[in-house]
C-alpha positions in Angstrom: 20.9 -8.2 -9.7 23.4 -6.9 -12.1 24.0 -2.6 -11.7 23.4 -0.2 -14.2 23.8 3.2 -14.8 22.8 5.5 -11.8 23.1 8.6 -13.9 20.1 11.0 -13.1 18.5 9.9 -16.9 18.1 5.9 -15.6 14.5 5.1 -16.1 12.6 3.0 -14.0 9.8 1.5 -15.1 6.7 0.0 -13.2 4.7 -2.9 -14.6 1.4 -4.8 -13.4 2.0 -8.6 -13.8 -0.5 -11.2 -14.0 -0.3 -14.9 -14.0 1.6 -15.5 -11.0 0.9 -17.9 -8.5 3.7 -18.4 -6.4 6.8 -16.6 -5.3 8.9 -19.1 -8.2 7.2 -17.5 -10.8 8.2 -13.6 -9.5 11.9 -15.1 -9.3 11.6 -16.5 -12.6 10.6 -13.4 -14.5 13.0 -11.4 -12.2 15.7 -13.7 -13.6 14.5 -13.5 -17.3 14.3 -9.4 -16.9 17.8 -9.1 -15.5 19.3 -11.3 -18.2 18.1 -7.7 -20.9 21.4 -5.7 -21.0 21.0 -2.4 -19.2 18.0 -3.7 -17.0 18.0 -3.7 -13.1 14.4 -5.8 -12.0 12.8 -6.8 -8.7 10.1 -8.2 -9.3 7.0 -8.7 -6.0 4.7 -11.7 -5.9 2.5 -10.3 -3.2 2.2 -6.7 -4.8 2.2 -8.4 -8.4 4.2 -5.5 -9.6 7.7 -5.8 -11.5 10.1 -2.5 -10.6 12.7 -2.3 -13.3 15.4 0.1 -13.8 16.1 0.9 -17.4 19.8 2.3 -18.4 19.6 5.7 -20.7 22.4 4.1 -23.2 19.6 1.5 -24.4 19.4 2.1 -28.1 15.6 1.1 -27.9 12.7 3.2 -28.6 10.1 2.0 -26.9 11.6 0.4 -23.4 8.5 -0.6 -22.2 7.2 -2.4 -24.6 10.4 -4.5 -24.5 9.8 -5.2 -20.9 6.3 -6.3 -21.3 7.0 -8.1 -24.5 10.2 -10.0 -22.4 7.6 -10.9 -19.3 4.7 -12.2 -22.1 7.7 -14.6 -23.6 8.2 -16.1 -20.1 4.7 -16.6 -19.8 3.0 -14.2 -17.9 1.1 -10.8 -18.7 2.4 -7.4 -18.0 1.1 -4.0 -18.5 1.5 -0.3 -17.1 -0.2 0.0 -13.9 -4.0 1.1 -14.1 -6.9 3.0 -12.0 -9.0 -0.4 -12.5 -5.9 -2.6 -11.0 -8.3 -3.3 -7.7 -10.9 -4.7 -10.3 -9.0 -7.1 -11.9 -8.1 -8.2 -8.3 -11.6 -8.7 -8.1 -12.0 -10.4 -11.0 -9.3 -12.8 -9.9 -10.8 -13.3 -6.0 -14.3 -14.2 -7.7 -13.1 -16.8 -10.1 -11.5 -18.3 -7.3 -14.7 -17.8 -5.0 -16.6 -19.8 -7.8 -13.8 -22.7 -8.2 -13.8 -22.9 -4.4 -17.2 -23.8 -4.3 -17.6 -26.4 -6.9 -14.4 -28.0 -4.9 -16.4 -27.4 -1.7 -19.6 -28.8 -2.4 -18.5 -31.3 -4.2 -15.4 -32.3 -2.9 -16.7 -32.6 0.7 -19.3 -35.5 -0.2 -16.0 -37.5 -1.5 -13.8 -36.6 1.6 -16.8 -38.3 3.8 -17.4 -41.5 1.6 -13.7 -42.1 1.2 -12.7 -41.6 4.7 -16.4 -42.9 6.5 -17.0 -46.6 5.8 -20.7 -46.2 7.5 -21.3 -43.9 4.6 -19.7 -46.1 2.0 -23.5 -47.4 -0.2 -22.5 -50.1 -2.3 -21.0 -48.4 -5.7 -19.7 -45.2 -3.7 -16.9 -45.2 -5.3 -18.0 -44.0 -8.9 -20.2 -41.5 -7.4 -17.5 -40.4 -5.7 -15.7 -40.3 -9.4 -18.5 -38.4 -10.8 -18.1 -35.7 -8.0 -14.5 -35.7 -8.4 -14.1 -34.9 -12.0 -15.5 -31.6 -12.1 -13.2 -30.8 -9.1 -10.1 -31.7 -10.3 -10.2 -30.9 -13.6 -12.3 -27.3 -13.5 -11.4 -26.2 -10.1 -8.1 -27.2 -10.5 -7.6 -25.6 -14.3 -5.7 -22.8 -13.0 -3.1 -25.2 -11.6 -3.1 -27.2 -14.8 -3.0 -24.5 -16.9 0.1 -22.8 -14.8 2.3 -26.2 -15.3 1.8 -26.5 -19.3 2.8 -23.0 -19.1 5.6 -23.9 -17.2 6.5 -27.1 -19.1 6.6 -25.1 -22.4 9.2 -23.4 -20.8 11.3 -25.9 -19.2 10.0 -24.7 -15.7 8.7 -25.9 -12.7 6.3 -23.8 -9.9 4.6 -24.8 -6.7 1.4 -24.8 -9.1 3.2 -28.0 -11.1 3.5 -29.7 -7.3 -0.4 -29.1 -6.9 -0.7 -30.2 -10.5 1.2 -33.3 -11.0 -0.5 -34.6 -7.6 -4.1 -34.2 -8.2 -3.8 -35.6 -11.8 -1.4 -38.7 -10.4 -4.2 -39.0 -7.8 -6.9 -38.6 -10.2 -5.3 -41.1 -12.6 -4.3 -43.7 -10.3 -8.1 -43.8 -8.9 -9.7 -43.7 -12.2 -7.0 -47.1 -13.0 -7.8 -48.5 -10.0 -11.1 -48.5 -10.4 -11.6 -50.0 -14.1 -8.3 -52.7 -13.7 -8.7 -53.2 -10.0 -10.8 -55.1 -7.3 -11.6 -51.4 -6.2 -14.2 -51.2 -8.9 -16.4 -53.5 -7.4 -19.3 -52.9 -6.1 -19.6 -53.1 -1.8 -15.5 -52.1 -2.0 -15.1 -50.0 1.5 -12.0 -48.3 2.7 -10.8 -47.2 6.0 -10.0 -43.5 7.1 -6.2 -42.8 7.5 -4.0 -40.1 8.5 -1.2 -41.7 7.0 -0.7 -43.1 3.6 -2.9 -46.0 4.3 -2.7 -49.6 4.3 -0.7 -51.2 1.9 -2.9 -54.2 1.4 -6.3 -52.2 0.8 -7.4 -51.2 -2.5 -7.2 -47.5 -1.7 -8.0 -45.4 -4.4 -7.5 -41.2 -3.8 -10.4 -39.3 -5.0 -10.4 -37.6 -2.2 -7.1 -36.2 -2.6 -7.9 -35.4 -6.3 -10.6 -33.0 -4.9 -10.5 -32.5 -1.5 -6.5 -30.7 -1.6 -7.6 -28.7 -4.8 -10.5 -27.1 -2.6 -7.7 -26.7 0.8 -5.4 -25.0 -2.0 -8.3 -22.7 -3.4 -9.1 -21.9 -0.3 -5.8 -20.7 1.0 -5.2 -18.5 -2.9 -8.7 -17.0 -2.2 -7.7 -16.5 1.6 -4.4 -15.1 0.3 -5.9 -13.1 -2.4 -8.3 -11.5 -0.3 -5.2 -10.9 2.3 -2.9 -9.5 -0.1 -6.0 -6.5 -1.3 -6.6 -6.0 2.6 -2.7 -5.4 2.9 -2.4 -2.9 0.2 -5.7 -0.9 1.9 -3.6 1.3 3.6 -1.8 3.1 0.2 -5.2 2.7 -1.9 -7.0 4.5 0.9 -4.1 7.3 0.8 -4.6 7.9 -2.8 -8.1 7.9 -2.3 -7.8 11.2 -0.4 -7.1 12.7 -3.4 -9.8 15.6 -4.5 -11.8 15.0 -7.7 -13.4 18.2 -8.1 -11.9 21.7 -7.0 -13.6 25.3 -6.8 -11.0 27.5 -9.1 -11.5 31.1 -8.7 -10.2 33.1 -11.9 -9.1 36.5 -12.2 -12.6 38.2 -12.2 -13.5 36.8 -9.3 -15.5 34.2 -10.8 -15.5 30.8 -9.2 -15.6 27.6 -11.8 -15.2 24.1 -11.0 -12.6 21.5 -12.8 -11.5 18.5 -12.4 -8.5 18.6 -9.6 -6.2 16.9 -12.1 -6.6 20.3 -14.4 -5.1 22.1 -11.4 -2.4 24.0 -12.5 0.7 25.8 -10.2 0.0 29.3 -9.2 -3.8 28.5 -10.0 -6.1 30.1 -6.8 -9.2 28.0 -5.4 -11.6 27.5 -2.9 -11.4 25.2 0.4 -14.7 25.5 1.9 -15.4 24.0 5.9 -15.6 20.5 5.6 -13.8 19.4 2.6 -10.9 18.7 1.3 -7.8 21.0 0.4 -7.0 20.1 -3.4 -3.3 20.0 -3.2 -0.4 22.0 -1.8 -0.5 25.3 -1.5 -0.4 28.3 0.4 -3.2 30.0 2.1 -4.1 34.1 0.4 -7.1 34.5 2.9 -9.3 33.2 5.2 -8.2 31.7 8.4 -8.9 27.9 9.9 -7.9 24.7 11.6 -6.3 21.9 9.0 -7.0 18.2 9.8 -3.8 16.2 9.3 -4.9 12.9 11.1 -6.0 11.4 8.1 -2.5 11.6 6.2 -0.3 12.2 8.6 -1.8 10.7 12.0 -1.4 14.1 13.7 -4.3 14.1 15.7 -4.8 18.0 16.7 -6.0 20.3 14.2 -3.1 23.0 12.9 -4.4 26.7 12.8 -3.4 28.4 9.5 -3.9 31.9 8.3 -2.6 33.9 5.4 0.9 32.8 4.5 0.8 29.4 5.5 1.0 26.1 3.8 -1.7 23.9 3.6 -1.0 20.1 2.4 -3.4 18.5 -0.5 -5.8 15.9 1.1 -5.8 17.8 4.6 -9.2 18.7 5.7 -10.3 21.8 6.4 -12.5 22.5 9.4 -13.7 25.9 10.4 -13.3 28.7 8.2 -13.2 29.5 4.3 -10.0 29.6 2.8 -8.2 31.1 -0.3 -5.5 28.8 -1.6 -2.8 29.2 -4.4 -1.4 26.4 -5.7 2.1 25.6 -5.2 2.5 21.9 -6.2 0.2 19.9 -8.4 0.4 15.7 -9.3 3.1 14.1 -9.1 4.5 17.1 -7.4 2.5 17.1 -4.2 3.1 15.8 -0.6 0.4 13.2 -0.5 2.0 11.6 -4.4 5.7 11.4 -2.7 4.4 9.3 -0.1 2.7 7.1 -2.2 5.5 6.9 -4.6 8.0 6.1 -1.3 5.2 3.7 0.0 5.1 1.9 -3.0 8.4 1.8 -3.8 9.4 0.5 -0.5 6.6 -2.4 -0.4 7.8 -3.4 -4.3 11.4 -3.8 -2.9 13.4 -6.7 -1.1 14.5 -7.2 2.5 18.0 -8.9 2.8 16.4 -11.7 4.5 14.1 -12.1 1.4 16.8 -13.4 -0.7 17.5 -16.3 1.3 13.9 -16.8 0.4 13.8 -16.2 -3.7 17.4 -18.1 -4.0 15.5 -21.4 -1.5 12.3 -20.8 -3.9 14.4 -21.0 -7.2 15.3 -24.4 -6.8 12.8 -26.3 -4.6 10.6 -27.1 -6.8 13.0 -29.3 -9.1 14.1 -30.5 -5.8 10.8 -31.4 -4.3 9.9 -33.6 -7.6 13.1 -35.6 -7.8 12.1 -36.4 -4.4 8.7 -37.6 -4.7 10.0 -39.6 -7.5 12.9 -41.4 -5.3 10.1 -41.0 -2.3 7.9 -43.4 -4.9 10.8 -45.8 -5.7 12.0 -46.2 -2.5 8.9 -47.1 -0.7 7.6 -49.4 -3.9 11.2 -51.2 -3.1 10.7 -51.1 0.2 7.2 -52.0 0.7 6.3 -53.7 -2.7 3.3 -51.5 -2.3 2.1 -49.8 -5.5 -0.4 -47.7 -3.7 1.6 -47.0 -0.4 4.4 -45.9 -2.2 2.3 -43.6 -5.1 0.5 -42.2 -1.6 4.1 -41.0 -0.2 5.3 -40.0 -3.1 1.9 -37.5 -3.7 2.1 -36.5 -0.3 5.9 -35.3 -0.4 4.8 -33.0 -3.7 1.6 -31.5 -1.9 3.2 -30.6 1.1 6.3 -29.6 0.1 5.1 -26.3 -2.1 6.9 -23.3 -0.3 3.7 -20.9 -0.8 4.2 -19.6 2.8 7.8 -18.9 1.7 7.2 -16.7 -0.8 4.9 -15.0 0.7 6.7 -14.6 3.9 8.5 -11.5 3.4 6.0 -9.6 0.7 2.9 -9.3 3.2 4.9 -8.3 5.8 5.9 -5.5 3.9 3.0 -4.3 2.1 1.3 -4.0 5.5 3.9 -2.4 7.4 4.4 0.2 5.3 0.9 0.9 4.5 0.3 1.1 8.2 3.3 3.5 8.8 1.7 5.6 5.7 -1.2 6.4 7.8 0.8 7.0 10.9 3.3 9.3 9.0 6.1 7.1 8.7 7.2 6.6 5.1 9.8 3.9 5.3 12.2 4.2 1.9 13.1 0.7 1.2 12.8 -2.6 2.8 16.6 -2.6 3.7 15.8 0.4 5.8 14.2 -2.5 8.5 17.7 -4.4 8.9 19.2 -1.2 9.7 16.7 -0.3 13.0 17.5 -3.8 14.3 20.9 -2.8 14.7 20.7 0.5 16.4 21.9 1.6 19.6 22.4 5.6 19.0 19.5 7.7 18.7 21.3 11.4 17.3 19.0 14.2 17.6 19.3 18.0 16.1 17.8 20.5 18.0 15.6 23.0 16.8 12.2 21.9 14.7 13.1 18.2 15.9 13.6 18.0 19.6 12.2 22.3 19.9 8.8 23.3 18.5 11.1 24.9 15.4 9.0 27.9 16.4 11.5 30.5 17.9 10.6 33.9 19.1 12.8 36.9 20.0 13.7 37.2 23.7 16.3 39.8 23.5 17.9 42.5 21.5 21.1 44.2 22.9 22.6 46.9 19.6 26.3 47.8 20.1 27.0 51.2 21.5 25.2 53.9 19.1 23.6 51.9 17.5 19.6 52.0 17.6 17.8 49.3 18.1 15.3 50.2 15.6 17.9 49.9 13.1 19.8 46.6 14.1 16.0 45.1 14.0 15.3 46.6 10.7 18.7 45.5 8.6 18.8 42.4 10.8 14.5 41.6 9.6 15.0 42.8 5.8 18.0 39.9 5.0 16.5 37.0 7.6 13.5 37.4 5.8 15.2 35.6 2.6 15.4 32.6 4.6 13.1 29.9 6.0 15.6 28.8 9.1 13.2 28.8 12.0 15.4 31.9 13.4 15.3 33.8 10.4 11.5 33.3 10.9 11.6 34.9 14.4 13.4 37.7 13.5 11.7 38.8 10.4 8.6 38.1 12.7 9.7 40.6 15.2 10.9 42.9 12.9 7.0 43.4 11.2 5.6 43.1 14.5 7.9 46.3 15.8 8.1 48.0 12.5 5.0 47.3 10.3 7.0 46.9 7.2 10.8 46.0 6.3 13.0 46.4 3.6 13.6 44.5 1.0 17.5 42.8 0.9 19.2 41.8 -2.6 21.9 39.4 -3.2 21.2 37.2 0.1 22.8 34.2 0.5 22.1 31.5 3.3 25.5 30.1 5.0 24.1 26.5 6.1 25.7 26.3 9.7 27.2 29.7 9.8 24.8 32.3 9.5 23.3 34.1 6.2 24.1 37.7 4.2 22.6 40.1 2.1 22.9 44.2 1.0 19.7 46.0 2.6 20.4 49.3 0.1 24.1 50.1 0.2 24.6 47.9 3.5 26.5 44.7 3.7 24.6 42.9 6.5 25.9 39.6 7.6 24.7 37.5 10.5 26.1 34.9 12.2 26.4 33.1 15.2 27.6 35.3 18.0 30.5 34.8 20.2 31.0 32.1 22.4 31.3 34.6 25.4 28.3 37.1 24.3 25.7 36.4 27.1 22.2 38.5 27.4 21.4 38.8 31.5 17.7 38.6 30.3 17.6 35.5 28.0 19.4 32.6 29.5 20.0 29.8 27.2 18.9 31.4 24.2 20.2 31.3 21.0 22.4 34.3 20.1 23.4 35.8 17.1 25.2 38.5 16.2 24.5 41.4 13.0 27.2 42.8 11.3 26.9 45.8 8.8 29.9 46.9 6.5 32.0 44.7 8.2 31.1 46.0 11.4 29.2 44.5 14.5 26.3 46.1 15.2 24.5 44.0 18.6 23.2 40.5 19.2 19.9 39.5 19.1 18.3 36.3 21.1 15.9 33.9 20.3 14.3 30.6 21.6 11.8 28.4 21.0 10.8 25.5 23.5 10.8 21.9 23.3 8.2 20.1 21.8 5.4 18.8 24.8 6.1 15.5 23.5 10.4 15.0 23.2 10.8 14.6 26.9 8.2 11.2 26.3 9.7 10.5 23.1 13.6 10.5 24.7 12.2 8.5 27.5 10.6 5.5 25.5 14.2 5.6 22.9 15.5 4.4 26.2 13.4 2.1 26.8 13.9 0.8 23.2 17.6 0.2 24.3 18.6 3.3 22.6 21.8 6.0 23.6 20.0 9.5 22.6 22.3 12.6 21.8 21.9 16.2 21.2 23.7 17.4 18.1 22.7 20.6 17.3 25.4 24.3 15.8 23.8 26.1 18.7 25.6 27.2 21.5 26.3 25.2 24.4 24.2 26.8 27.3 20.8 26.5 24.8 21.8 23.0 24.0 21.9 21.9 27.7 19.1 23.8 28.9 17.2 22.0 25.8 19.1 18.5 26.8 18.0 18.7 30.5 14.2 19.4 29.6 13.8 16.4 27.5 16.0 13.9 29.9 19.7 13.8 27.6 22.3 13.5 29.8 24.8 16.3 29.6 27.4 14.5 28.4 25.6 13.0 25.3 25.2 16.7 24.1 27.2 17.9 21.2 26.7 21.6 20.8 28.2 24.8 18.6 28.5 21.8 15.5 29.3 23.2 12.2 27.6 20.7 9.1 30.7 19.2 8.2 31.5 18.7 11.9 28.0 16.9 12.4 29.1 14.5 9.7 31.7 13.7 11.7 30.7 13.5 14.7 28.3 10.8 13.3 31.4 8.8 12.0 33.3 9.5 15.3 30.6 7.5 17.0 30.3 4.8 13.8 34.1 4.8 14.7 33.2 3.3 18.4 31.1 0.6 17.1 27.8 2.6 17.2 25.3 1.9 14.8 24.1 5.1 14.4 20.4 6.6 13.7 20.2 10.5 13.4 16.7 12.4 13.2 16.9 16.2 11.9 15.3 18.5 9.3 17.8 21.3 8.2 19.7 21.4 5.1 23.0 21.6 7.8 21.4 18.0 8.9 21.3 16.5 5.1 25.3 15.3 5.1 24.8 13.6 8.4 21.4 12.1 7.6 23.4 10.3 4.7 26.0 9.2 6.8 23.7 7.7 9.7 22.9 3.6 9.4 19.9 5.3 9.5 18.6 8.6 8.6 15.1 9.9 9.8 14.0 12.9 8.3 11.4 15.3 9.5 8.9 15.8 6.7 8.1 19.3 7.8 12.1 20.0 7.0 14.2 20.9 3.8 13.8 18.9 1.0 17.3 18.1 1.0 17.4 16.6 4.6 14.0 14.6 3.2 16.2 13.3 0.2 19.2 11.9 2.4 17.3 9.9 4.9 15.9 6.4 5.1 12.8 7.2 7.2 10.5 10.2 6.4 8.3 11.6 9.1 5.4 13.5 8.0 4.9 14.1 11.7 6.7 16.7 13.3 6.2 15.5 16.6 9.6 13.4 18.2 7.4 10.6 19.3 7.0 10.1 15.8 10.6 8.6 15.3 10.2 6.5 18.0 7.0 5.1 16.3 8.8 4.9 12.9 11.9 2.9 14.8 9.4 0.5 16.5 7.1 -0.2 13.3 10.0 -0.9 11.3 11.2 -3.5 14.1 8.3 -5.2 14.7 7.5 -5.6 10.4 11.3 -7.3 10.7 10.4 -9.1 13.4 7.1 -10.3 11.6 9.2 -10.8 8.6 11.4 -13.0 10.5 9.0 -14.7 12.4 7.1 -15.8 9.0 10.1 -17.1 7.3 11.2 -19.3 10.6 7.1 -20.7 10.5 7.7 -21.4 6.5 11.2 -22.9 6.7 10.1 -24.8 9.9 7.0 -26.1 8.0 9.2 -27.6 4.9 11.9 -29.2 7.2 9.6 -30.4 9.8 6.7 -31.8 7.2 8.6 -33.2 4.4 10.0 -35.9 6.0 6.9 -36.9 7.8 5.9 -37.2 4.0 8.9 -39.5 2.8 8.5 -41.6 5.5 4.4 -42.6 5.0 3.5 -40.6 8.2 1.1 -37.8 6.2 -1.5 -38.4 3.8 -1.9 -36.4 1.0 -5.5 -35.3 2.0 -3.4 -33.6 5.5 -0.7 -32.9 3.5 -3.2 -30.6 1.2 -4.7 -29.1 4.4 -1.4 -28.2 6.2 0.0 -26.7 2.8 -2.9 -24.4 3.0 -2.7 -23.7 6.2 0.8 -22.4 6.4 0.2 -19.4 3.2 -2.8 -18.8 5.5 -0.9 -18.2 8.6 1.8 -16.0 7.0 -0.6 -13.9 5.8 -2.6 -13.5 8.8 0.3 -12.7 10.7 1.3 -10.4 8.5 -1.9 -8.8 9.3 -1.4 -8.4 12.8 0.8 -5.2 11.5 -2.1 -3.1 10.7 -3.3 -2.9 14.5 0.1 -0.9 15.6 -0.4 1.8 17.7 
């Protein structure tokens, strides 16, 4: 795939593409797309979706039209994606349904006379023709249809494999019958696994229907696997609100459609449904279900001033909501957008794949052809050698090798979706193979994030009152989890603070602000400030007009679940560290609850020395994963092999990683680690069963062993398996 412009006006473009039938044809439009100047594609077979990235310096108007115009040249149909896209799926699994029946019902009468002598009437054989016809020419239109498509364009798919065979079989039978002895009425033939005997008048009706109903059978199959796979982001859209109580300015309450919502708009969540979108909660007080989009199982209280999250369900109380993100803005549209985008994307090992597709199929018909010749020289048999030669194109179409890598990834993702785990891009897997460091920041990833004040100790003459006051009124124009305690504290003792102007937040090092003609700055105290009645805590240290004025402590706990969480990173084979700017006695004491050795702590870490403390340990030959949430985490996350994000974090920290967490519970990146491992290892597991088919079954093929009737079955058989393995994903727990 050629690059293009990165700048932050590249374009990328999502089209719906119809038509295709195997993983060739995705690699042929890929290649067709990526031949436009300025275009980046990647194009999915299982997803049927083409995700192009369109450079700003194109001198074209209308981009997308080009795209879909380039894609309907090639062959295929292409348009923006839809609401109604499951109906034309559908549409797609019933035509199928209604060609697999024909081939069933009729093909199965003509599997039993041609392979049951007892059943074999005299003149069989032309009922059999009159059953077979409808099979292989209706049934099997979509296959025909697909190779003149293909032909007009110089190109060859599986679908020109399962052609060419049924109308050679077809053909050769219908010959056979009107110019051979196997016309004749009383003519029997004996069942075969392999290509038959040379000196029977064999004639292959039963191939001509019989494999056209395995290969239905397996599409349908596949079809139907392909919409189950892609259940898990349809049914996160599908929490999506339609209808939303808006409550205007005179109190009035009107209902409008949710898309109508607008930012700063104020409506109505009433016990029982659904919040509309993100937003943040004016009155009323109640528990939020999450476990529907994020898989957090226990309720969250929330009361004025929180943040609720669109597609949570509210379950007590009535509550007041202002809007603070609406569409394509909101929580629940980000992870479908990274959902979809990673199950549209390509695993490294899928390449191997697309590059092996690309040129089989040419490969596969030369040879059946030399299969045909060889065997006609060899065996002088017309009809033993036109069997092998069938049998090497049926069973050599690489279905389950397209499909291999796809499934795997639509259902892996869409099962980490409703977990919480929104995996970025399918290169993301590769790097969780490979990791043997698990790097952790502290507080609101290992700790609850939730810090309270344990201690205040002003300098001498200075009130307490006051360092609590100056220390609330500039913390209070920050959203670091201490900033939260202190302003916290400070209402709690005070009733009210000042307001602070001019504050700016110091990632790493503290934050500043004037509170009236003050200069307050705060910061992290001294490495030998200790508080007798807080041990461990965090300390830091107010300053006012250049001047320190006391030290005030604060601590929050570590979550219930990070000592569980640390122990099963272990027993993933992974090293876990505590990186973390706070000072070393909180670090340990945080370290020793959850089970990190003392050694793997790293404490009193400025952002830039994170960083490198991350590439000090890449340096050793670690492959690194870090898990944090800060904006101070956001240079390390990008420098990790593998960046995990907590979604309840900044959205800068979000932005750098690989893995998002909607979760904010640490067993959550344990989860996200394992799921991504075991999609690889389904990944890899369904491209060894696909390449193992090819090489193990094509020579049984070339060498007479396989009849095209088994061939037919096994071919289905394999895309069937893949799928259904790939399936096996959605029960992870």
């Amino acid at each position: 795939m050629k690059p293009v412009s990165t700048s932050p006006d590249t374009r990328q473009v999502e089209l719906a593409v119809g038509g295709m039938t195997c993983a060739a044809c995705a690699a042929r439009i890929e290649r067709r797309l990526n031949k436009v100047e300025g275009v980046s594609a990647s194009v999915n077979y299982a997803t049927e979706r083409a995700t192009i990235v369109v450079d700003p310096t194109l001198t074209i108007d209308d981009p997308v039209s080009m795209l879909v115009d380039t894609i309907v040249d090639v062959g295929y149909t292409a348009s923006v994606p839809s609401n109604d896209e499951s109906a034309h799926v559908e549409q797609r699994a019933a035509d199928l349904r209604r060609r697999l029946i024909v081939a069933v019902v009729l093909g199965v009468p003509v599997l039993v006379l041609s392979m049951i002598p007892p059943t074999q009437f005299p003149g069989w054989q032309w009922v059999a023709l009159v059953m077979a016809l409808p099979v292989s020419i209706w049934s099997a239109w979509p296959f025909h249809r697909a190779m003149v498509l293909n032909l007009r364009h110089r190109q060859a798919t599986m679908d020109t494999l399962v052609s060419v065979g049924v109308i050679a079989a077809l053909t050769w039978s219908i010959w056979a019958l009107i110019a051979t002895e196997a016309g004749e009425i009383g003519m029997t033939m004996n069942m075969s696994m392999d290509v038959g005997d040379a000196a029977s008048h064999h004639i292959y009706l039963e191939v001509a229907s019989t494999v056209v109903a395995f290969i239905l059978a397996g599409r349908w199959f596949e079809t139907r696997s392909k919409r189950r796979a892609g259940d898990s982001l349809r049914s996160l859209l599908d929490l999506a609100v339609s209808d939303v109580d808006v409550r205007g300015a005179d109190g009035v309450t009107v209902t409008i459609p949710a898309d109508q919502l607008e930012v700063g708009d104020v409506f109505v969540v009433r016990p029982g449904d659904r919040v509309a979108t993100d937003g943040v909660v004016i009155e009323g007080r109640s528990a939020v279900d999450l476990s529907l989009l994020t898989g957090e199982s226990v309720p969250v209280e929330v009361s004025p001033g929180s943040e609720v999250v669109g597609a949570s369900v509210n379950s007590t109380g009535l509550l007041i909501v202002k809007a603070t993100s609406v569409g394509a803005d909101t929580q629940l549209a980000h992870m479908a957008r990274l959902v979809s985008q990673a199950q549209s994307g390509k695993a490294p090992v899928q390449r191997l794949a697309d590059r092996v597709s690309a040129v089989f199929v040419p490969i596969v018909i030369s040879l059946a052809v030399m299969t045909t010749i060889g065997w006609l020289i060899v065996d002088g048999s017309t009809e033993r050698s036109f069997a092998a030669g069938v049998a090497v194109l049926i069973i050599a179409c690489p279905c389950a090798l397209g499909l291999a890598t796809p499934t795997a990834l639509l259902v892996g993702t869409g099962r980490g979706a409703q977990l919480g785990i929104l995996i970025r891009g399918p290169e993301v897997l590769e790097s969780t193979r490979r990791v043997d460091t698990l790097v952790l920041d502290k507080t609101g990833t290992v700790t609850t994030g939730t810090m309270r004040v344990v201690g205040i100790a002003p300098a001498v003459g200075v009130d307490e009152t006051r360092l609590l006051a100056l220390a609330g009124a500039v913390e209070a124009g920050s959203r670091h989890p201490i900033a939260v305690a202190v302003t916290t504290e400070a209402i709690l003792r005070l009733g009210e603070i000042s307001s602070a102007s001019g504050v700016q937040d110091h990632p790493g090092v503290g934050i500043s602000g004037r509170v009236g003609d003050v200069v307050v700055e705060i910061g992290r105290a001294p490495a030998d400030s200790a508080l007798d009645d807080a041990p461990g805590a965090t300390l830091i240290e107010v300053w006012a007009d250049g001047r320190p004025i006391g030290i005030v402590a604060v601590a929050d706990e570590p979550k219930p679940s990070s000592a569980a969480a640390v122990a099963s990173a272990r027993a993933l084979g992974l090293r876990p560290m505590l990186l973390t700017g706070d000072r070393a006695d909180a670090a340990q004491a945080v370290a020793a609850a959850v089970g990190i050795a003392a050694g793997d702590v790293r404490a009193e870490v400025l952002p830039a020395e994170k960083l490198a403390a991350v590439r000090a340990l890449q340096a050793e030959g670690r492959v690194v994963a870090m898990a944090g949430d800060g904006v101070n985490d956001a240079a390390a996350l990008a420098a990790a092999d593998l960046g995990i994000a907590m979604g309840t974090g900044a959205d800068v920290a979000v932005n750098a990683s690989d893995l998002t967490l909607v979760r904010s519970e640490l067993t959550a990146v344990v989860d996200a680690i394992r799921l991504s491992r075991r999609t690889l290892a389904t990944i890899r597991g369904n491209l060894f069963w696909a390449f193992g088919y090819n090489v193990a079954a094509i020579p049984l093929a070339v060498s007479g062993r396989l009849s095209p009737v088994i061939a037919g079955a096994a071919m289905a058989f394999s895309s069937v398996f893949v799928v259904s393995n790939s399936l096996r994903l959605r029960s992870f727990r």
